[in-house]
C-alpha positions in Angstrom: -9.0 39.5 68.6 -7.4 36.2 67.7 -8.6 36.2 64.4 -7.5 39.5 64.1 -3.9 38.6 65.3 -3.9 36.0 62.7 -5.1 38.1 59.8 -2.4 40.7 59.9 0.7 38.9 61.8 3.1 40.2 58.9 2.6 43.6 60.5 4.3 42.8 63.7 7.9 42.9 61.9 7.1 45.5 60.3 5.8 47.5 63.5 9.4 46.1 64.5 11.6 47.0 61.6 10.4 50.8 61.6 10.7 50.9 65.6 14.4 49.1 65.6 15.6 49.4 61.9 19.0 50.6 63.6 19.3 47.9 65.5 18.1 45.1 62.9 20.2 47.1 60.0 23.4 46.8 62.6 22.9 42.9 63.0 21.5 41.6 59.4 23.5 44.1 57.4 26.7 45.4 59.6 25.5 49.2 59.5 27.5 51.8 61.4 26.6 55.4 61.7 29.4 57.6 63.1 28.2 61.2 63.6 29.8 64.4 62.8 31.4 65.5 66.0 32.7 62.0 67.2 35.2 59.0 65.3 34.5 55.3 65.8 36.9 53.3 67.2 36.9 49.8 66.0 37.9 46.3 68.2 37.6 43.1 66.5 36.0 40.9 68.2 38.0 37.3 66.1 39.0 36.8 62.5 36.8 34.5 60.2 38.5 31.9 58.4 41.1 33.2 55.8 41.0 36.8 57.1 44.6 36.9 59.1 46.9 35.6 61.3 46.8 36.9 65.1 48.8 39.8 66.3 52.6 39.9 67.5 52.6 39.5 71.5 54.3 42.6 71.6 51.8 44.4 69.6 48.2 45.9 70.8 46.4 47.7 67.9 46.3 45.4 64.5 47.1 47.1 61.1 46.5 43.6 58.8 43.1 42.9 60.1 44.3 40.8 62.9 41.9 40.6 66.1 41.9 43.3 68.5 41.9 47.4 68.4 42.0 48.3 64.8 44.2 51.3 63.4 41.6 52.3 61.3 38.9 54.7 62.4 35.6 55.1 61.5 35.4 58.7 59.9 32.0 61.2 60.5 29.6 58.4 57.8 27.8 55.4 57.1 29.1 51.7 57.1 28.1 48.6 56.5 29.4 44.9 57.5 30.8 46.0 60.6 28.9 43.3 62.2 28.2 43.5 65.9 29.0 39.9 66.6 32.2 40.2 64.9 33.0 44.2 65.7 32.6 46.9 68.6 32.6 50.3 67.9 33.2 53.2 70.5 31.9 56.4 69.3 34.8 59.0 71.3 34.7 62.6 70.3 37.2 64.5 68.2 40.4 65.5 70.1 40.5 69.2 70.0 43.7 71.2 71.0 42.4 74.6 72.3 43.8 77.8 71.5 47.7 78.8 73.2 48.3 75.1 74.1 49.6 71.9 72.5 49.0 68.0 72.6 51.8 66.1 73.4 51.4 62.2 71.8 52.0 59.5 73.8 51.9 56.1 71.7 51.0 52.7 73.1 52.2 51.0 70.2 55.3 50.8 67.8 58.8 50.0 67.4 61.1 50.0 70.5 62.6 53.4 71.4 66.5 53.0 70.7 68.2 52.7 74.2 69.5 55.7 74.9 66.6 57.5 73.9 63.7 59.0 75.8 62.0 60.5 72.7 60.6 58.7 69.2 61.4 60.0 66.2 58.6 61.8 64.0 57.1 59.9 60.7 54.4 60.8 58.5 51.0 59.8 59.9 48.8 62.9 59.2 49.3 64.6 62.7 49.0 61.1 64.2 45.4 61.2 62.5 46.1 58.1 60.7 47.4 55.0 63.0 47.9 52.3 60.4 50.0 54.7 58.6 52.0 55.3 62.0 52.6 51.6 62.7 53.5 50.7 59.2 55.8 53.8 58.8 58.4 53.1 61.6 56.3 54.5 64.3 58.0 54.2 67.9 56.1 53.5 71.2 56.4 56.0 73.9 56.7 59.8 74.1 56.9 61.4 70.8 58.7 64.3 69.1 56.4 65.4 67.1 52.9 66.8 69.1 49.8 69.0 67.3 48.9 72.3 67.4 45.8 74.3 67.9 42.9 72.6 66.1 40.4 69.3 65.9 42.4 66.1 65.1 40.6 62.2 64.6 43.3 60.5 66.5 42.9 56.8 67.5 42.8 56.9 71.4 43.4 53.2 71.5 46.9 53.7 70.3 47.6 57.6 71.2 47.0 59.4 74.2 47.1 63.2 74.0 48.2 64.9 76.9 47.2 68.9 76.9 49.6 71.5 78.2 50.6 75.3 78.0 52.3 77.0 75.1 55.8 78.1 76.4 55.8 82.4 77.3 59.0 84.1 77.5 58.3 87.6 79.1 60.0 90.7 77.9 63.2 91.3 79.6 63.5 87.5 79.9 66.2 85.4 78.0 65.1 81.3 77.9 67.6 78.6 78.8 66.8 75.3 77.1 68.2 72.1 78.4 67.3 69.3 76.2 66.4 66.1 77.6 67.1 64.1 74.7 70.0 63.8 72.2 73.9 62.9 72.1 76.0 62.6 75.2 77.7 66.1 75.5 81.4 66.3 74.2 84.0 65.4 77.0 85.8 68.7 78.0 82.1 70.8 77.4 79.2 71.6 80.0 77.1 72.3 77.0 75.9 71.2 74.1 77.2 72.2 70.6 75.3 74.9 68.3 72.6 73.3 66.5 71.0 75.7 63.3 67.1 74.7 61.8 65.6 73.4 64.6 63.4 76.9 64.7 64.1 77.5 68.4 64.0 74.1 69.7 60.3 73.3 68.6 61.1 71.0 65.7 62.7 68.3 68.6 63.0 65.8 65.3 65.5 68.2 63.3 67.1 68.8 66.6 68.3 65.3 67.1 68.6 64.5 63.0 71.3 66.9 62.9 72.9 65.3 66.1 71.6 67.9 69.0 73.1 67.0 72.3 71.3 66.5 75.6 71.8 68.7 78.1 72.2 72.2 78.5 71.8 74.2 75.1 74.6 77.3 73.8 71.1 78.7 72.3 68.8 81.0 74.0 65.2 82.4 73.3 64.4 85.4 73.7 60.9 86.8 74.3 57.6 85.2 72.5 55.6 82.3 72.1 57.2 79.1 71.4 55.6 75.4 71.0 57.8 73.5 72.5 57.6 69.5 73.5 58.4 70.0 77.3 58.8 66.4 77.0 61.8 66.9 75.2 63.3 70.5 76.1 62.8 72.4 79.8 63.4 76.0 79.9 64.1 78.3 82.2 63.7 82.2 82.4 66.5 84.7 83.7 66.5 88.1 83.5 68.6 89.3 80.6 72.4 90.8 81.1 72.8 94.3 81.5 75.6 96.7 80.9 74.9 100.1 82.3 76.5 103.0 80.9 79.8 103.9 82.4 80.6 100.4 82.2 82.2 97.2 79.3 81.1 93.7 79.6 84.1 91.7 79.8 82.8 88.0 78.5 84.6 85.0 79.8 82.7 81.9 78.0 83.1 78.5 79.7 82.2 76.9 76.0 83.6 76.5 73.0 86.9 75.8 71.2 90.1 76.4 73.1 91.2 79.6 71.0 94.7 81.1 70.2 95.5 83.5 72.5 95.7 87.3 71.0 97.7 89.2 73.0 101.2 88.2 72.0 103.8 86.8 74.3 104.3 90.1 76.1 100.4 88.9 78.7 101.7 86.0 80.5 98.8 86.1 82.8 95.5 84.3 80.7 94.3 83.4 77.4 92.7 86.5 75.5 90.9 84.7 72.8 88.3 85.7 69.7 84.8 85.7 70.1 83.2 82.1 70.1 86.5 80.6 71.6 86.1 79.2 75.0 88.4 82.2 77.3 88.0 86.0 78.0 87.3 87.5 74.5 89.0 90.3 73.3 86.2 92.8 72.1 84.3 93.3 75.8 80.2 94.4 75.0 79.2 98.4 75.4 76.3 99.0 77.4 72.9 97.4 77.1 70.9 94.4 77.2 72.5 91.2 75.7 70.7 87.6 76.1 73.3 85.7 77.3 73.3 82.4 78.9 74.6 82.7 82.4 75.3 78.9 82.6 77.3 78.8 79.9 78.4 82.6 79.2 79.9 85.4 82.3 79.7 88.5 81.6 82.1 90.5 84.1 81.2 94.5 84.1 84.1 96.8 84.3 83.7 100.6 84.9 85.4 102.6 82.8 84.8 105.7 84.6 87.2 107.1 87.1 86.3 104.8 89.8 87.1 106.0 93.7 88.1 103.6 96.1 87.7 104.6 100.5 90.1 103.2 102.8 87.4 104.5 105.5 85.1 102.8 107.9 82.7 105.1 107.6 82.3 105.8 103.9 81.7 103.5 100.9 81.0 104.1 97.7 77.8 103.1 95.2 80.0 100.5 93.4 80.7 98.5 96.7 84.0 97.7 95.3 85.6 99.2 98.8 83.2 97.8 101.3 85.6 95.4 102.6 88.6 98.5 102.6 88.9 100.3 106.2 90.6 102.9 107.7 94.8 102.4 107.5 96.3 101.9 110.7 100.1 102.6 110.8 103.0 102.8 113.4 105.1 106.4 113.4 108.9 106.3 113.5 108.4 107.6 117.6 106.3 104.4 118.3 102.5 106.5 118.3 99.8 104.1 116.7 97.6 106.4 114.2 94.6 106.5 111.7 94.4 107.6 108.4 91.6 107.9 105.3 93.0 107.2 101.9 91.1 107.3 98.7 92.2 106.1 95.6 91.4 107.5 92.1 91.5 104.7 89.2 90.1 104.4 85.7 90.6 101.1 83.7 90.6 102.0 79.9 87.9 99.8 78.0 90.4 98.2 75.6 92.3 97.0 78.8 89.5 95.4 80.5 89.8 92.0 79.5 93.4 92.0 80.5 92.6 93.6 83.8 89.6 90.4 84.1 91.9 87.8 82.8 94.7 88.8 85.5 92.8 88.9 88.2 89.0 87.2 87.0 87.0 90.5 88.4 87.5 93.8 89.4 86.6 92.5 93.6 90.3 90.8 93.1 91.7 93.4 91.8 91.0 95.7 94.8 91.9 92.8 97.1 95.1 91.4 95.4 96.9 94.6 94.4 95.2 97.6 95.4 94.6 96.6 99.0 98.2 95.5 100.1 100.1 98.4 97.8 98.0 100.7 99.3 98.2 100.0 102.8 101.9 98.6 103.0 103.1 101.9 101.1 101.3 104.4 103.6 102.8 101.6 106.4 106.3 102.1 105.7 105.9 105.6 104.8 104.9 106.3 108.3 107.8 104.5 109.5 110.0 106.4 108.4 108.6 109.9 110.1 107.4 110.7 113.3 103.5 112.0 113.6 104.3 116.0 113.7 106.2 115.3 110.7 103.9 113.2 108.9 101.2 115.9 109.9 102.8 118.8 108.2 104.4 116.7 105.2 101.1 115.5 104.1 101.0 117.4 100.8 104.1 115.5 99.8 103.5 112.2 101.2 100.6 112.1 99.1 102.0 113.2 95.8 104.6 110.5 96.5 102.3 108.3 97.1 100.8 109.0 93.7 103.3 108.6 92.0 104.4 105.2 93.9 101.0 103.9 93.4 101.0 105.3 89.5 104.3 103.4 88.8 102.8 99.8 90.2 99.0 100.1 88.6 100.6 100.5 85.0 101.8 96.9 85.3 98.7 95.7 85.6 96.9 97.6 83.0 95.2 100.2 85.2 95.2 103.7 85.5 96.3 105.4 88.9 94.2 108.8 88.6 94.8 110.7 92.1 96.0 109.4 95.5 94.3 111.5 98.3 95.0 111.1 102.2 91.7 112.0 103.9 91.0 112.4 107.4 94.3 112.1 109.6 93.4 110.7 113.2 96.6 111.6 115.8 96.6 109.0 119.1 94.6 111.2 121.6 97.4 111.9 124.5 99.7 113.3 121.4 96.7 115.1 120.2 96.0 116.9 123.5 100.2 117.5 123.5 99.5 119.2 120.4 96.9 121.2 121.0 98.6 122.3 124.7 101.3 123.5 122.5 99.4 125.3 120.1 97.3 127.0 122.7 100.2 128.2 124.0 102.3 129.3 120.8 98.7 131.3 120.2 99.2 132.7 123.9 102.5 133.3 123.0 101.1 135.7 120.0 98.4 137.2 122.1 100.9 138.5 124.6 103.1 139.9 121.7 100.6 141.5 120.0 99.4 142.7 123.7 103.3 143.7 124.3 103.1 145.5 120.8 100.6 147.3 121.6 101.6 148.5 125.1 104.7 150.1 123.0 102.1 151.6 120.4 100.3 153.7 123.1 103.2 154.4 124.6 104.9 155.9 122.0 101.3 157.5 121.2 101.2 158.9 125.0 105.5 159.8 124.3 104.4 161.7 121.1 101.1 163.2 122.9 103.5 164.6 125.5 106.0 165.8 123.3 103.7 167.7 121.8 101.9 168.9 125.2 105.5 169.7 126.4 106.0 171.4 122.8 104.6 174.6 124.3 106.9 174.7 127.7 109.8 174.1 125.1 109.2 176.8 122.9 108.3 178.9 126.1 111.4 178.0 127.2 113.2 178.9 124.1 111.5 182.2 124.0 112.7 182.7 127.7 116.1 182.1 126.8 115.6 184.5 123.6 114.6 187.3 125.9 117.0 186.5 128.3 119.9 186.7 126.0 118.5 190.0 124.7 117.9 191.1 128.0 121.9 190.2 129.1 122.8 191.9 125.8 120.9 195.2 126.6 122.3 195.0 130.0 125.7 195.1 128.7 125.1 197.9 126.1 123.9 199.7 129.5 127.0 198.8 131.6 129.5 199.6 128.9 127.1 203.1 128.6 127.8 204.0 132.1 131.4 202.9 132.2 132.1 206.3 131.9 130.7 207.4 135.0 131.2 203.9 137.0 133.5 201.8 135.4 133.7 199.6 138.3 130.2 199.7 138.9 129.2 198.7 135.4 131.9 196.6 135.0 130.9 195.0 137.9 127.2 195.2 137.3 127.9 193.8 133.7 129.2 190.8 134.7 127.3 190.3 137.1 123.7 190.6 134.5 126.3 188.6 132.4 126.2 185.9 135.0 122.9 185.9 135.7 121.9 185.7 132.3 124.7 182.9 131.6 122.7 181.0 135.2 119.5 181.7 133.0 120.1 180.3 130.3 121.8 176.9 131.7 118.8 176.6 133.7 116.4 177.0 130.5 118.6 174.5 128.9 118.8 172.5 131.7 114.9 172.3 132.3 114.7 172.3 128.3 116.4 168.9 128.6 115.0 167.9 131.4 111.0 168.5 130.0 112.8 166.4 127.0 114.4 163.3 128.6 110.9 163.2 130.9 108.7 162.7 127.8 110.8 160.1 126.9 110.1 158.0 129.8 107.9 159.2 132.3 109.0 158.3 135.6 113.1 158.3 134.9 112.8 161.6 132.9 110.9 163.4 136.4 113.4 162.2 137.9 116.3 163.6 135.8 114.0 166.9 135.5 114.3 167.0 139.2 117.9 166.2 139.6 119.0 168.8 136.6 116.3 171.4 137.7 118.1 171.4 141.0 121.8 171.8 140.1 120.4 174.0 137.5 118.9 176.2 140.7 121.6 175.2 142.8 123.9 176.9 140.1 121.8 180.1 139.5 122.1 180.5 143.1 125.6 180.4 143.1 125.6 182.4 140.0 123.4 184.9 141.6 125.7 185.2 144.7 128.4 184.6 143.4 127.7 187.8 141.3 126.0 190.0 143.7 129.3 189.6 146.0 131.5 190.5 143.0 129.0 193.5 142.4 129.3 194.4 146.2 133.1 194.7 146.6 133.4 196.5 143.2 130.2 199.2 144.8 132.4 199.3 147.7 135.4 199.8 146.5 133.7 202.4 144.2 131.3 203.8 146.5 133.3 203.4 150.2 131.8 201.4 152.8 130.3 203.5 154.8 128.1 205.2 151.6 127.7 201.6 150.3 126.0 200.4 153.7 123.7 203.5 154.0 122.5 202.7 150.1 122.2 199.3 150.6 119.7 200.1 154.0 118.2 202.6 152.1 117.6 200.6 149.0 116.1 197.6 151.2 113.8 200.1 153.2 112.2 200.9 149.9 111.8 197.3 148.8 110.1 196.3 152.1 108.5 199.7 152.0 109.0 200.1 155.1 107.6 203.0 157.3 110.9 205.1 159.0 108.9 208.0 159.7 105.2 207.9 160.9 102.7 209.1 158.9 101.4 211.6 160.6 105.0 213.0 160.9 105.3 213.4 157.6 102.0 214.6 157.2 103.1 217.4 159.8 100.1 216.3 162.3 102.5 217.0 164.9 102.2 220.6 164.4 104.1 223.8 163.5 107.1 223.7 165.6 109.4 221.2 163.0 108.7 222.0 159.5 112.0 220.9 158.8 111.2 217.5 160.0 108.4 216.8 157.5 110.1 217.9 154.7 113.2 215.6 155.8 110.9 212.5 155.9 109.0 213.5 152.6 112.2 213.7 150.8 113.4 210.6 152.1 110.1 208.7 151.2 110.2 210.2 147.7 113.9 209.3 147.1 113.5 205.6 148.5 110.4 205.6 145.9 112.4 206.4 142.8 115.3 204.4 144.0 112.8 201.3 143.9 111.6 202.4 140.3 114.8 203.2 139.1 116.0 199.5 140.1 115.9 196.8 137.4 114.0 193.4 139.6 116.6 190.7 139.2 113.4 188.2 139.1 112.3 189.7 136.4 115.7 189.0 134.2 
């Protein structure tokens, strides 16, 4: 076995070389292999004689060969002399920047930051691939400007560290505020920054700051996307965008800028209207939609244009909430009664006018409070003073079109339109109330009973007219009676003047005394004619009368009668003698009350044949006293 050994001892390096050539290539000949997928990064171990001087104390990574970490990197190859006595090599992998984010580059080494600074400036180093190039080139220690992108870079960890974050989103419906954290002091007098053009939205920090970019918060906004941005160097901040709804102007009142001439001529004494960019109100006020404004620097005060109605009401407000701090007017009357009332208020303010209306009073909640509150409620206040509550009840239709008018006359001075002045709901104190409504009751009691009293009279004069018309018969009954009666008086005359030749007296007599009794007749018809007459008129009054007349009427015909029928009896006895007058007078009432002189059976001759004469007597006696009784006219009957 020994001599064996002996014999073939060369083959033990050799066994060695092929087992460990990496090792024995890396110590006798310097050889380096960096793979693919990593860089090496070099430290020098100590210089040789004649190869450099040592590093600055305030340096770390040596660009001249100097001992320490090397700028230079050991690319994806083969190398030789790198001597591992001399040289370490750290095989790192390949920084790789994945997909939506950034690396931020924080350098260990470089010039000093300026003071003042927080940020160092950007200079050509190949995406900070190439570290000697950064050093030599100006490069500045600390947090950079510049930062890479989506990809795989070869950076030198020993002077860069790469810190990975998120790719800035600004949603839809978003606007981005930028405050920069680096730059110029902002300008005395300004909260923001001045407008800076090329920086492409704040992600080229280094043209930013060339171009003197102020720190602070930015005029700029961004509006929705995907930006890379150095959050080292800017911070945003997402707000909803500004909108102007329809209906409605955007009045802009910017807090930055230049201060502006003022526009509107000495005749506005109340605030600078100036041109758009000026720092003011502007002039032109935005339509509706969406603007990206910035809210820190920028207001944007909406103003309806629309006929806009305010509530003095508690229990009413409108969408707008403009009159959510309004209430119900409370005023004193003239007669000391405390009383509510609802007012609304019609206004419109025209769109060309808003930004005089928002540089008066700075928004529309002032203008409500500062001039339409106390106008509004002082007018109504002293109105009401100057009336009692009955009359400010029934006056309302002109209080409120002088109210109008009042309120018309002090909204034109401050640019606004005064559209309608209503007075709602009027609310009385509650004992006047009840006074009121006592009052009414009764005035409508008052009507009932006249319209009851009316129509008492009605059906009266109905049942007057109903009885007129029943009584219509008696009076032309009674008219007829008279008719007949006058013809019957004139026929009785005819027949007295007839006879006159036989019995003057007697007719004569008998003629005035039908004359009379149809004279009594007919001043009773016309008597009871009157009377039926007056009693339609009124019922009880008119019996009454009726009675009274119907009586003297009666108490007259009696008279009449008698009166006559004693006339006729002296003239029958003066014509006739009193003896023959008595015994035809007897006779004549006999045969009215038929009465029996002679017996039946007299007459009859019952009593036998011994007085014929007798019978014949009586039965020429009975027949006389019968056709005396036909013969006489019946003074009832005339």
């Amino acid at each position: 076995m020994t001599t064996i050994i002996l014999n073939y001892w060369w083959a033990i390096p050799v066994i060695l070389c092929v087992l460990g050539y990496k090792f024995v290539l890396r110590v006798f000949f310097g050889m380096v292999i960096v793979p693919e997928d990593k860089i090496g990064l070099v430290t020098k171990k100590f210089v040789l004689f004649g190869e450099g001087k040592s590093m600055p104390d305030s340096r770390i990574v040596a660009t001249k060969g100097e001992a320490g970490f090397q700028a230079q990197t050991l690319a994806p190859g083969l190398y030789w002399m790198k001597w591992i006595w001399q040289y370490s090599i750290d095989m790192t992998p390949f920084t790789i920047i994945p997909e939506g984010k950034i690396g931020l580059i924080l350098s260990k080494d470089g010039k000093e930051i300026p003071t003042g600074r927080i940020l160092a400036r950007r200079v050509e180093c190949d995406n900070f691939q190439d570290a000697a190039a950064f050093l030599d080139n100006g490069g500045q220690k600390g947090r950079q400007t510049a930062f890479v992108t989506t990809g795989s870079y070869r950076i030198n960890t020993f002077l860069f560290e790469v810190v990975i974050t998120e790719q800035i989103k600004i949603w839809e419906n978003m606007v981005g505020v930028v405050t920069a954290l680096d730059g110029e002091p902002i300008p005395i007098g300004q909260i923001a920054g001045k407008f800076i053009e090329g920086h492409n939205n704040f992600q080229d920090l280094n043209e930013f700051l060339d171009k003197g970019g102020n720190r602070g918060l930015q005029p700029q906004v961004m509006l929705a996307g995907s930006y890379y941005l150095n959050t080292w160097g800017v911070q945003i901040e997402q707000i909803p965008m500004t909108d102007v709804p329809i209906g409605y102007v955007g009045v802009v009142i910017s807090y930055i800028g230049e201060d502006g001439i003022d526009v509107t001529g000495e005749t506005f004494k109340h605030g600078n209207i100036v041109s758009k960019g000026d720092r003011g109100v502007w002039v032109e006020p935005l339509g509706p939609g969406k603007y990206a404004i910035n809210t820190y620097t920028t207001k944007l005060e909406p103003v309806p244009t629309t006929n806009l109605v305010l509530n003095w009401a508690n229990a009413r407000s409108e969408s707008h909430n403009l009159d959510k701090n309004l209430s119900t007017i409370t005023v004193r009357s003239k007669d000391g009664f405390p009383f509510n009332l609802d007012v609304a208020q019609i206004i419109h303010v025209p769109a060309n006018e808003a930004p005089k209306v928002i540089a008066r009073f700075g928004s529309m909640t002032n203008l409500v409070s500062q001039v339409l509150e106390p106008t509004i409620g002082n007018y109504f206040r002293n109105s009401a003073q100057d009336s009692d509550v009955i009359s400010f009840l029934s006056t309302r239709k002109e209080r409120q079109e002088s109210a109008k008018n009042h309120i018309k006359a002090v909204l034109d001075e401050y640019n606004v339109n005064a559209v309608d002045t209503l007075i709602g709901d009027i609310v009385p104190p509650e004992s006047l109330m009840k006074t009121l409504t006592d009052r009414k009751i009764a005035e409508e009691e008052q009507k009932t009973y006249q319209t009851q009293r009316m129509a008492q009279e009605q059906r009266q004069g109905v049942e007057k007219e109903t009885a007129i018309a029943d009584m219509q018969k008696e009076i032309v009954r009674a008219s007829q009676s008279v008719e007949i009666a006058q013809r019957t008086a004139d026929a009785t005359v005819k027949k007295a003047e007839g006879d006159a030749t036989s019995l003057k007296l007697n007719v004569n007599a008998e003629a005035e005394a039908t004359k009379m009794r149809a004279n009594a007749e007919a001043e009773a018809t016309k008597a009871r004619a009157g009377a039926q007459a007056e009693a339609t008129k009124l019922t009880a009054s008119a019996e009454a009368e009726r009675i009274s007349k119907t009586g003297l009427a009666e108490a007259e015909k009696i008279m009449a009668i008698g009166k006559s029928t004693a006339e006729a009896y002296q003239l029958q006895v003066s014509a006739m003698g009193g003896d023959n007058f008595t015994r035809y007078k007897i006779t004549e009432e006999i045969g009215k009350g038929n009465i029996k002189v002679i017996p039946d059976v007299m007459i009859s001759g019952n009593g036998g044949a011994d007085n014929p004469l007798s019978g014949m007597l009586g039965l020429k006696l009975m027949e006389m006293m019968d056709n005396g009784k036909k013969d006489k006219p019946d003074p009832e009957m005339n």
